[in-house]
Each structure stands twice: as C-alpha cells, then as structure tokens.
Kinemage of the C-alpha trace (Angstrom):
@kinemage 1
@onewidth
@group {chain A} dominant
@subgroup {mainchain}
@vectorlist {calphas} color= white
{ca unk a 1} P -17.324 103.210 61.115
{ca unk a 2} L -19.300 100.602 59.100
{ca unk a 3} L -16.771 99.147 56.896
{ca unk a 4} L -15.065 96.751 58.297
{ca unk a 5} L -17.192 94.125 58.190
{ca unk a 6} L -17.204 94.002 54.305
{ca unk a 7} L -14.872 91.599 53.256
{ca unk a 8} L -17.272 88.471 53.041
{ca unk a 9} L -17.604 87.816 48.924
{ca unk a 10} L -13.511 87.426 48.712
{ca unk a 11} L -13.606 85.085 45.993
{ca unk a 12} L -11.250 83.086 43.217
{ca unk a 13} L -11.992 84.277 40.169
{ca unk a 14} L -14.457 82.262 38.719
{ca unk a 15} L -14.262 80.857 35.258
{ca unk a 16} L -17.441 82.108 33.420
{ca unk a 17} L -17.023 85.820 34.622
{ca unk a 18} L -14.889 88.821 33.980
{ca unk a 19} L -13.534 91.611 36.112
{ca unk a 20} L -16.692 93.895 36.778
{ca unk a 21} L -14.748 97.424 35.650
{ca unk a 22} L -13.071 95.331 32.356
{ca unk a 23} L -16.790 94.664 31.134
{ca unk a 24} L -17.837 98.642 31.414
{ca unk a 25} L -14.512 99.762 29.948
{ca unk a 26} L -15.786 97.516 27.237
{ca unk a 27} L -19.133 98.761 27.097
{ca unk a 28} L -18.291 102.719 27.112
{ca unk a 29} L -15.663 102.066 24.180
{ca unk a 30} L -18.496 100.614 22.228
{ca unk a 31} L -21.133 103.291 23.170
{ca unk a 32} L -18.834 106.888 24.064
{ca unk a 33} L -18.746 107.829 20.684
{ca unk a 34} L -22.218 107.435 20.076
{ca unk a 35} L -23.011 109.547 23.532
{ca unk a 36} L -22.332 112.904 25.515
{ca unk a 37} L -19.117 113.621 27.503
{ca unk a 38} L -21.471 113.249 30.548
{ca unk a 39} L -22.708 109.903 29.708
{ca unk a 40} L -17.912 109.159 29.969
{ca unk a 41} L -17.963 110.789 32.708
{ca unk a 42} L -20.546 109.456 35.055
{ca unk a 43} L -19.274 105.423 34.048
{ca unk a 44} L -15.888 106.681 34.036
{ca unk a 45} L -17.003 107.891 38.325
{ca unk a 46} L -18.408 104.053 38.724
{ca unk a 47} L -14.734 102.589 37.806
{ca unk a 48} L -12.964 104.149 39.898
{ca unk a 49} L -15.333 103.867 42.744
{ca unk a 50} L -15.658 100.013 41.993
{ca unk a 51} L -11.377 99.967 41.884
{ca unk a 52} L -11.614 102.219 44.952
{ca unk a 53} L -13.810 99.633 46.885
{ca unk a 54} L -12.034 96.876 45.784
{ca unk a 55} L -8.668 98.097 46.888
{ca unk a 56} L -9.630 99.150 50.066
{ca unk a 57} L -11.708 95.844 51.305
{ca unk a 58} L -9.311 93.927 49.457
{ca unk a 59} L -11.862 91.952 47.098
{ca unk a 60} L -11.862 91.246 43.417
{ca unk a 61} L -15.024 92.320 41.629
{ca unk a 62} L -16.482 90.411 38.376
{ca unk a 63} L -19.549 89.989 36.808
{ca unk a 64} L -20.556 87.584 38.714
{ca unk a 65} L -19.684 89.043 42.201
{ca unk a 66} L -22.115 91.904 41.567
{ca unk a 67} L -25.059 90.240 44.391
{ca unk a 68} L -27.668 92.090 46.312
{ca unk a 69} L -25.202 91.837 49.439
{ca unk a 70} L -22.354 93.287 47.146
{ca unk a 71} L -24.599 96.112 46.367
{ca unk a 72} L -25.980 96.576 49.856
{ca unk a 73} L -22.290 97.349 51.286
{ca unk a 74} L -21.007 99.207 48.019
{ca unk a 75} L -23.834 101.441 49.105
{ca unk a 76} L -23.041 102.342 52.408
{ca unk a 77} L -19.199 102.691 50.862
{ca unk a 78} L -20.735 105.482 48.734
{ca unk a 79} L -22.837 107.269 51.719
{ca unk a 80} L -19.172 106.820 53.574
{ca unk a 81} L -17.453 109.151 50.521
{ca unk a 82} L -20.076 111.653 51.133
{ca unk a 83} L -22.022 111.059 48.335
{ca unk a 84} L -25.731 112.425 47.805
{ca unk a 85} L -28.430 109.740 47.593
{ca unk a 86} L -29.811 110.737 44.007
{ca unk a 87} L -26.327 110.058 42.945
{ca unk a 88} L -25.705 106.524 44.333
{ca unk a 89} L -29.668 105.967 42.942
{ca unk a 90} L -28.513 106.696 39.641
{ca unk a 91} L -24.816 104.601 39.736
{ca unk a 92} L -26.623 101.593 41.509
{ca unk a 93} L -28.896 101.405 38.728
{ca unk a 94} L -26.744 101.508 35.827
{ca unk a 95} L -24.013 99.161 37.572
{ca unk a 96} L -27.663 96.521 37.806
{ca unk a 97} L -28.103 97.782 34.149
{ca unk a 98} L -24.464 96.730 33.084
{ca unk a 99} L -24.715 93.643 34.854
{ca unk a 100} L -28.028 92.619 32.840
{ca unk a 101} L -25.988 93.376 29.829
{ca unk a 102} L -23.205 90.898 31.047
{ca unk a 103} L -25.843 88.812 31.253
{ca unk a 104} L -26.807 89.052 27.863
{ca unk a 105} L -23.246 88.705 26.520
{ca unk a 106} L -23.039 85.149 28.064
{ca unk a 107} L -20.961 86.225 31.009
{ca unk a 108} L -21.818 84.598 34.500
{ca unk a 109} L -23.878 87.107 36.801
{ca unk a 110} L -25.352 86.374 40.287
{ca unk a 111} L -29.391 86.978 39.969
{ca unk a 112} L -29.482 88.585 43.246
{ca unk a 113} L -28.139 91.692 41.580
{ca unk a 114} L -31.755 93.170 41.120
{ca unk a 115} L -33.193 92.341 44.171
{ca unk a 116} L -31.737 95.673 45.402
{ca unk a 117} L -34.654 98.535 44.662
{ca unk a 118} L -33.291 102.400 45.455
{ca unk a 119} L -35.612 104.934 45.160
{ca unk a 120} L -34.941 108.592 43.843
{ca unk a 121} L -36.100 111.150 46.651
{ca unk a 122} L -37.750 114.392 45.461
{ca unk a 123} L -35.004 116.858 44.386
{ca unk a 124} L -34.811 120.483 45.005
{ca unk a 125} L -35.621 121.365 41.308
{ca unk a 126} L -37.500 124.595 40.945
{ca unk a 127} L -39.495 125.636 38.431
{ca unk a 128} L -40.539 129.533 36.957
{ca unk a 129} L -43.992 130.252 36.408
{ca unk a 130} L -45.223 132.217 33.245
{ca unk a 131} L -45.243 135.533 35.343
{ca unk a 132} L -41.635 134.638 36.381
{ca unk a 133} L -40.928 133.909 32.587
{ca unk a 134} L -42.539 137.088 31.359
{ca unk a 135} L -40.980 139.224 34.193
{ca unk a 136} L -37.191 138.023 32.275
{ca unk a 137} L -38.240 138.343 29.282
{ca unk a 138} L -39.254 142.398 29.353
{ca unk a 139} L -35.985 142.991 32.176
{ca unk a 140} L -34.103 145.303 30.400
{ca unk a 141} L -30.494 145.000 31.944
{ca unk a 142} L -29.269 148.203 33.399
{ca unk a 143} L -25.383 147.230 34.181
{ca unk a 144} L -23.951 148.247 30.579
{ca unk a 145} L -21.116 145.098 31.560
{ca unk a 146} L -21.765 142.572 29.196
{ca unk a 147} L -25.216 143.339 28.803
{ca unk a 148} L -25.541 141.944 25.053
{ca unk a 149} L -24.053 138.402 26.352
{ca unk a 150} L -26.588 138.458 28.951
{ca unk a 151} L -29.095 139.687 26.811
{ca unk a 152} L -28.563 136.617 24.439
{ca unk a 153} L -28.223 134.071 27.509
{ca unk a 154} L -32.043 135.436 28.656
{ca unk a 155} L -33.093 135.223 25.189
{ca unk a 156} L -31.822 131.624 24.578
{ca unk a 157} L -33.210 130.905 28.158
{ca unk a 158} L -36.703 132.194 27.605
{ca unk a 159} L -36.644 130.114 24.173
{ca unk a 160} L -36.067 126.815 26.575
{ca unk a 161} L -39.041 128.335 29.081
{ca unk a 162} L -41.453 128.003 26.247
{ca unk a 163} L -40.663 125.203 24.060
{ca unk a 164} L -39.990 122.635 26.641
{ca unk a 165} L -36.611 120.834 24.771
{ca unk a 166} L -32.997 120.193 26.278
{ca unk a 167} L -30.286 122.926 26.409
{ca unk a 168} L -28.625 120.249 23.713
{ca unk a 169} L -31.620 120.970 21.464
{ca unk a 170} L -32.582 124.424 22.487
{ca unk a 171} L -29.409 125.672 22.554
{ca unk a 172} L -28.774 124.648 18.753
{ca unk a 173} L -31.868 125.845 16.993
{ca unk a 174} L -31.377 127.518 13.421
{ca unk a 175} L -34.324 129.290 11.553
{ca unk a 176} L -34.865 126.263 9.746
{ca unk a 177} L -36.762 124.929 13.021
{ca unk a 178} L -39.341 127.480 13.236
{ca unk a 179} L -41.714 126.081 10.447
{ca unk a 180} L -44.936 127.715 9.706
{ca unk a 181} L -45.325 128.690 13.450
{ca unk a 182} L -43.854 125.593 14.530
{ca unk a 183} L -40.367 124.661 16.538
{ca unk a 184} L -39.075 121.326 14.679
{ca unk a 185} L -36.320 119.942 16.592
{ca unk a 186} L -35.033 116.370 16.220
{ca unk a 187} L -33.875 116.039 19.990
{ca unk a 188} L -30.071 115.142 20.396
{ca unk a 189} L -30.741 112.863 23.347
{ca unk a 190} L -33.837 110.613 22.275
{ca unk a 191} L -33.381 110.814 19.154
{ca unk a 192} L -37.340 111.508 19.233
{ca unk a 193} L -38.861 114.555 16.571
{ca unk a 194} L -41.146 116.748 18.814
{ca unk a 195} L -42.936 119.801 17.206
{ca unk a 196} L -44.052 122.821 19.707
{ca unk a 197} L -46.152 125.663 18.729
{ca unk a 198} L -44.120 128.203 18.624
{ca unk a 199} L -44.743 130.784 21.376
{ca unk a 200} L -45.080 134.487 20.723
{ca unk a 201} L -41.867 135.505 22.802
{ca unk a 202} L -39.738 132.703 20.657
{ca unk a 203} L -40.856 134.340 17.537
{ca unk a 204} L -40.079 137.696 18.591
{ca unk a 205} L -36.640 136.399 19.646
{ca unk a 206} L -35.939 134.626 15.781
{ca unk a 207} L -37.036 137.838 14.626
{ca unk a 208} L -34.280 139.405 17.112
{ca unk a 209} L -31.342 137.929 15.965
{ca unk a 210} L -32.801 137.447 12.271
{ca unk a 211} L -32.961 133.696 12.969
{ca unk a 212} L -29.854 133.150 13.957
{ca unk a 213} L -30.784 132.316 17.715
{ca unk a 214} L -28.223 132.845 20.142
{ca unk a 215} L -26.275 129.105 20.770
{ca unk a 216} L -22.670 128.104 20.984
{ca unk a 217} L -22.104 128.516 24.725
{ca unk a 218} L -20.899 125.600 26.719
{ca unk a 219} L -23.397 124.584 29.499
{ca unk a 220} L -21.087 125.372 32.035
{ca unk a 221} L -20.508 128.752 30.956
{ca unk a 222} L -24.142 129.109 30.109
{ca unk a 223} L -25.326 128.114 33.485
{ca unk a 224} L -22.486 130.801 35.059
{ca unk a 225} L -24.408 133.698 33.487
{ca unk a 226} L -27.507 132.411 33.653
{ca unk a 227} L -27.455 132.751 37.627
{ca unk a 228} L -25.959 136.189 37.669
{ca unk a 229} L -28.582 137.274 35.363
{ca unk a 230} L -31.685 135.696 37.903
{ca unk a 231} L -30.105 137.284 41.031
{ca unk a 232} L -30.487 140.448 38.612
{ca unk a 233} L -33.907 140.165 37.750
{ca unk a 234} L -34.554 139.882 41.430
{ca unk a 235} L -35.372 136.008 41.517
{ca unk a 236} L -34.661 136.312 45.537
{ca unk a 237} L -37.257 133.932 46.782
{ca unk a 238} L -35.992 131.877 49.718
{ca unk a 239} L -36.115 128.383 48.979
{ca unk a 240} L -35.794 125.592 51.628
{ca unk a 241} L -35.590 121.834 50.448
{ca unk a 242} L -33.880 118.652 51.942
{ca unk a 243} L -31.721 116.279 50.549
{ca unk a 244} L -29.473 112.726 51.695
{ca unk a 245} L -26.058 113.024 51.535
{ca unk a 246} L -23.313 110.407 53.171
{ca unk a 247} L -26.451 108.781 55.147
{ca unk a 248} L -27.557 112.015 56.562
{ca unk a 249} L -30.616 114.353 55.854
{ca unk a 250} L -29.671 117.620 55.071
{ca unk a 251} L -31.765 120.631 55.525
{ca unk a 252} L -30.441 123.807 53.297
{ca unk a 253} L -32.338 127.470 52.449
{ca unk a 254} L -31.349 128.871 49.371
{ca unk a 255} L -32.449 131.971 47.168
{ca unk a 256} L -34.207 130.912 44.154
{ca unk a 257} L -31.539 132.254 41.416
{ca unk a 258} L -28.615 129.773 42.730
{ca unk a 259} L -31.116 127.191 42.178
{ca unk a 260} L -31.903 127.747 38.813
{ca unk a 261} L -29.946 126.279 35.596
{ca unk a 262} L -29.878 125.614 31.882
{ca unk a 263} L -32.573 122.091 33.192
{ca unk a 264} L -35.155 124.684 34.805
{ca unk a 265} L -36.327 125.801 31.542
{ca unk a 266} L -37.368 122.573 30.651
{ca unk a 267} L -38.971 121.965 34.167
{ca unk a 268} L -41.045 125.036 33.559
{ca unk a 269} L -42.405 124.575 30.183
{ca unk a 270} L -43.824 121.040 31.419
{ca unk a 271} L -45.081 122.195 34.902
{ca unk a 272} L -47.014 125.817 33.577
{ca unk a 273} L -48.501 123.095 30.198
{ca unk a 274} L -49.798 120.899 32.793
{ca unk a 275} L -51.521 123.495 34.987
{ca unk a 276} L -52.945 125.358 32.263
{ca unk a 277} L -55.560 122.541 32.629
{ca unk a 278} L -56.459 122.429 29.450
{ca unk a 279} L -54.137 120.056 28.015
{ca unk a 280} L -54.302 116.276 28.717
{ca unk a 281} L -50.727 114.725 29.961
{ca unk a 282} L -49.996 112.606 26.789
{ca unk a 283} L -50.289 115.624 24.595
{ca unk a 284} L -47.772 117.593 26.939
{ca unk a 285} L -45.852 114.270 26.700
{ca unk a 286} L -45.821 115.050 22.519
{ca unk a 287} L -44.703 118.142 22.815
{ca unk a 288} L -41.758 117.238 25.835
{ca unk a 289} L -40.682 114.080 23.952
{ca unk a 290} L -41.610 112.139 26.949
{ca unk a 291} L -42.046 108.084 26.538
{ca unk a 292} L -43.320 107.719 30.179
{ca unk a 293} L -45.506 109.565 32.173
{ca unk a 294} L -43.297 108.167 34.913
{ca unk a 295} L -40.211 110.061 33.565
{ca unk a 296} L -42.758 113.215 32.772
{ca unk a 297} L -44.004 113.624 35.963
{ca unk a 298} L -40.244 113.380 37.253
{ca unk a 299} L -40.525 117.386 35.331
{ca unk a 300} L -43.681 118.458 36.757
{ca unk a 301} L -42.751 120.577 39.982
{ca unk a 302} L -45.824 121.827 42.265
{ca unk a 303} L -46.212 123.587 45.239
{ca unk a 304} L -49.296 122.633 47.861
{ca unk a 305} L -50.673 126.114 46.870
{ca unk a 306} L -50.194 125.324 43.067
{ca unk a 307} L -52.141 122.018 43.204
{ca unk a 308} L -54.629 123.614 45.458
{ca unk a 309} L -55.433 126.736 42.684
{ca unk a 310} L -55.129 124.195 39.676
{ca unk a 311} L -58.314 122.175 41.239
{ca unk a 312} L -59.804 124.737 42.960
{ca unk a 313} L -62.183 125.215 39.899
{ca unk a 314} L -62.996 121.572 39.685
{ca unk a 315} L -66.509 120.547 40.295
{ca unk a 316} L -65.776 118.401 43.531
{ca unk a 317} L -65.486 121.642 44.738
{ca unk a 318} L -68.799 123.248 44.076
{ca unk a 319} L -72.280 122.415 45.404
C-alpha cells in the first residue's frame, strides 16, 4: 500500500486561497453552458476525486495547496483507484490548467504546480485504410434485422472516413454543406470553418438520402451499432496493444471491430491523406481543422509496414 505516507501538506487554510473543488465548481458554471456534456462530466470526475482524496488523507485542498508534491501523491491515489494512465494524463493537466487560471483570478497558487510533466503513452487507436473503407461502403447487409438503421449508421460512418470532421460535425451535416463539390462545416468543437473536397462515396451518399444525410443518433447508440456492423463486414483482425492502468502495464489482444468507434473515422481520413504522399501536413492540417501538428500527428496512426511502403519509393532508397 502506498498511501499512508500522504498526509504531509495538512495545512490552515490560508488567507489568499480558496478551496481547490469551490474554484472549478466556479469555473464549469461559467463555461458548461458554453461546452459538451463531456467537457461536465470529466471536471465533474476531478471533484469528486479531489473530495475523495481529501477525505480519505484527511487534508484540505485550495488553490494554493495544489504543489508538485500534492500532484505527485494525488497521482499514485489515481493509479491506486485503478485508473488508466491516459486518463490521469488528461485530469493532471487540466487540474495544472485550473490552477493557472486561479492564478489569473488573483487567488494564491504554489508555482510548483507545473513542475509536474505527464506524458500521454501511445493509445490503442486503430485506423481503416481506404480498402477497409471501400470494402464497408459496397457490404450489402444480408441479416434483413434492422438493416436500413445499419445501412444509415455505415453511410454516416463512411461520410466521417472521408471528410476527416468530428461525429459532432459529421453527424449533423445538411445539404447545405456540400457546396459546389465541397463539404462546408463550421466545426462544433473549434469553432474553426474547414472545407473538404467532397469525396465521390459522400456524394453518392447526399444523393442517397436526397441530402438529408443520416444524423440524429446519440454517440453512444451510434457507436453500439457501429461495432455490430464491423464484426459484420468481417473487420476480424487481431489486434494486440498495451496500455497503464493502476501502475501496471497491461497487455490485451483484441479483434479489430471492438476497437473501432464513431473517433476512428476521423483517425482514418488523416492517416490514408498523409500517406497518399502527395499532400504536405499543413494542408491535411486545413482540411482536419488542426492548429498543431503536435495535436495532428496525435491522429496519424502507422504501422512499421505502413511507414516502410510510404518511403519505400523515396529516393534514399534508390541508387
């Protein structure tokens, strides 16, 4: 057990600072509205971590108490509830972000907060490549149960495949967004206007459904489907990846459909524009909506074998 010793930033509480969970409470009333159910939900999972940790070590938490040692033992509290690494990346960063905020707002921080540096690990993302895309795209569904909902989740799917936006954008595209062979979308998240050339298969699909693309679905139910319909295509790949969870690497082999959601879409239109070759990254970053080629690269999943045939005709390689 490794929590006993934590119990050494006990504190009164000092005047310049405010409880640590009062100040995000604050924050997310001011910015919920203005963001996803997600966004709630992943600050509303800090809280109660943050009250859980205080409760149990017995230790009052304020702006001010939020110090690289702080953050060094509220991480191994989160490997001890069994949490994956990726996650406590992502809440250690925006509980540093919040406190930088504090910071801004006059309240009384400790500037050891971002001395603490967690790094993502690769995640077990997969990606399909255009053969994969056309091979769902022509799979004519043979099970007569529900085959027009499933026929309108591929659909919507292959739309993502191709254009490279968010299920939030994707997922909400009228035939006012195809323009002159074109897919306008003002993304939901960014707030960024990207414009795609529209691919032949997304055409054929506005044509389809006479422009009404298939949308409405709730991600969760969306993402459901989605996986029955991949095992049905035949999607059976074995995939083995790795991953940290409570402190521990775990190993895991999975088929390729129960790895694939609503996100892989996106994945895939970025990874099969950058190995065409022929584009140059900032003009895939146009097109993706991308700011960074930090956060673009995050998308770009490749194989050994894939790297090796995408440079294979370079002229390194030839006498």
């Amino acid at each position: 057990m490794r929590k006993d010793y934590i119990n050494h930033f006990r504190q009164e509480r000092p005047l310049e600072g405010i409880f640590f969970v009062d100040f995000i409470r604050e924050v997310l009333e001011k910015r919920s509205r203005r963001k996803s159910e997600h966004y709630a939900a992943v600050y509303d999972a800090i809280i109660k971590h943050i009250e859980s940790f205080s409760e149990e070590f017995d230790c009052d938490i304020f702006t001010n108490s939020v110090t690289s040692e702080f953050l060094d033992d509220f991480i191994i509290y989160l490997e001890d509830q069994g949490l994956r690494h990726n996650t406590i990346v992502g809440y250690i960063q925006k509980i540093q972000s919040l406190v930088r905020r504090a910071s801004q707002y006059n309240y009384a921080v400790d500037v050891t907060y971002d001395e603490i540096n967690l790094r993502e690990e690769p995640t077990n993302a997969v990606f399909l490549s255009m053969n994969e895309i056309t091979r769902i795209y022509y799979y004519k569904f043979v099970k007569q149960y529900r085959r027009k909902a499933k026929e309108r989740i591929r659909d919507l799917f292959v739309i993502g495949c191709l254009t490279a936006l968010r299920y939030s954008d994707y997922s909400t595209l009228t035939e006012s967004n195809l323009q002159k062979g074109f897919i306008v979308k003002r993304t939901k998240k960014t707030n960024v206007d990207v414009k795609v050339p529209a691919h032949d298969y997304v055409k054929e699909i506005f044509a389809k459904y006479n422009g009404v693309v298939p949308g409405g679905l709730c991600i969760q139910y969306f993402n459901k489907y989605l996986k029955i319909i991949m095992k049905e295509v035949g999607l059976t790949d074995e995939v083995t990846y790795s991953y940290t969870q409570g402190g521990r690497l775990v190993t895991v082999t999975r088929e390729k459909w129960e790895l694939i959601s609503s996100h892989t879409a996106r994945r895939s239109a970025a990874t099969n524009m950058y190995l065409t070759g022929r584009m140059k990254t900032l003009e895939i970053m146009k097109l993706t909506g991308h700011r960074s080629e930090q956060n673009f690269f995050r998308y770009i999943r490749l194989t050994s074998d894939d790297t090796a045939r995408a440079i294979s005709g370079d002229m390194f390689f030839r006498k």
